[in-house]
C-alpha positions in Angstrom: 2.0 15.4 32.4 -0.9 13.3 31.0 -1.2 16.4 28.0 2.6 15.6 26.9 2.2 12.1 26.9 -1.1 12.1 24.6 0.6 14.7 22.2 4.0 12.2 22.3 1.7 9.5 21.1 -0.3 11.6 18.7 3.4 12.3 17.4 3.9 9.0 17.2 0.6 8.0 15.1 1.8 11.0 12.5 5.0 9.4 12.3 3.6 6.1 11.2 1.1 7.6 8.9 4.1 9.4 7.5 6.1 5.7 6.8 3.3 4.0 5.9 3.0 6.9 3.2 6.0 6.7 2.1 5.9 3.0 1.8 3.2 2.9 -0.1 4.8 5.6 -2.5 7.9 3.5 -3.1 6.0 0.3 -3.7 3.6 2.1 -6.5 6.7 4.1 -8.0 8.6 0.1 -8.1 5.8 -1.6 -9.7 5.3 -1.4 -13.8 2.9 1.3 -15.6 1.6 -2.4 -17.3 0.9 -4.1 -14.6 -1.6 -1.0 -13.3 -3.7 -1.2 -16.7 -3.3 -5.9 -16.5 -5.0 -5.4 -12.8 -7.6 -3.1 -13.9 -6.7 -0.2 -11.3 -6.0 3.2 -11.4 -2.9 4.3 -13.3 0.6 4.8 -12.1 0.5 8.4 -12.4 -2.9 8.2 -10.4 -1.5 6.7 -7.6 2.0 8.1 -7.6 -0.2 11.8 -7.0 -2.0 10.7 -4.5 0.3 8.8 -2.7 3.1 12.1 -3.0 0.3 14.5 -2.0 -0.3 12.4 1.0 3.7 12.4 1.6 3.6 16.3 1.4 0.7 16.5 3.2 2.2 14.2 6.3 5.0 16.3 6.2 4.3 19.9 5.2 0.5 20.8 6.5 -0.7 19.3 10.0 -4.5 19.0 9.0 -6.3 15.8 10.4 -8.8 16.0 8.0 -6.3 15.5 5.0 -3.9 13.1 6.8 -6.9 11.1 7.5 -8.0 11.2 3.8 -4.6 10.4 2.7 -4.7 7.2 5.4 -7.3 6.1 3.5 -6.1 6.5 0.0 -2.7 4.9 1.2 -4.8 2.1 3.0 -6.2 1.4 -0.4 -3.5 1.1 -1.9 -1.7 -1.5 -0.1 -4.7 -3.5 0.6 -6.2 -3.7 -2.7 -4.4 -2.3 -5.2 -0.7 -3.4 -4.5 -1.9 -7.3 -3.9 -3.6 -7.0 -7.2 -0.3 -5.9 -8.8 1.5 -8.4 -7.3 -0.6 -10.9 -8.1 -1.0 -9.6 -12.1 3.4 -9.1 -12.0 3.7 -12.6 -10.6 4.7 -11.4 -7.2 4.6 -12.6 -3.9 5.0 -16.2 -2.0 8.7 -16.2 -2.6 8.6 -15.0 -6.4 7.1 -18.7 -7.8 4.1 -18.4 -9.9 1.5 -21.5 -8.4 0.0 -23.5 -11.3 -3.6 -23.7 -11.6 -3.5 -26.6 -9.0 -2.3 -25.1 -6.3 -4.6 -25.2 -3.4 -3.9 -22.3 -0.6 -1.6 -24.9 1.3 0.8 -25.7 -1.6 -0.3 -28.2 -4.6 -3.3 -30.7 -4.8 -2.7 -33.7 -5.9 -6.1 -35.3 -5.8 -5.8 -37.0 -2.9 -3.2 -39.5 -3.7 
């Protein structure tokens, strides 16, 4: 009993590697070839490899070692790299690009 309810959480962990793969994937397929080389990252055809080979991987061959390896690469990706493409595409915080003012709480206006 305790055996089947490890390997129905170990099924679940693949499961969310898998998504979180796949999520990754779509975001770096969305995002422009231009914004890649503006950021100063890897290129899109870099990242759209690794990011499929960890989708195949998730899906096709039940290695630890790779899925663990492709966590990592996909962990990358959405911590560092995708942040920096938003940021570079003019992304995130509801679309708005903040002028140079902008504090991390909205704009400063020197205190008056």
């Amino acid at each position: 009993m305790l055996m089947s309810g490890f390997n129905s959480l170990v099924g679940l962990l693949f499961i969310g590697m898998l998504v979180f793969a796949v999520v990754a994937f779509v975001f770096a397929a969305i995002a422009r070839e231009d914004a890649y080389r503006a950021a100063s990252k890897q290129s899109k055809q870099f990242w759209l490899i690794i990011l499929g080979i960890t989708v195949v991987v998730d899906l096709l061959l039940p290695m630890l070692f790779l899925q663990i390896a492709g966590l990592i690469a996909t962990i990358v990706f959405m911590v560092d790299v995708r942040p920096a493409l938003q940021q570079v595409s003019g992304g995130g915080r509801g679309g708005r690009r903040g002028s140079s003012s902008d504090g991390p709480y909205g704009p400063y206006n020197g205190g008056r």
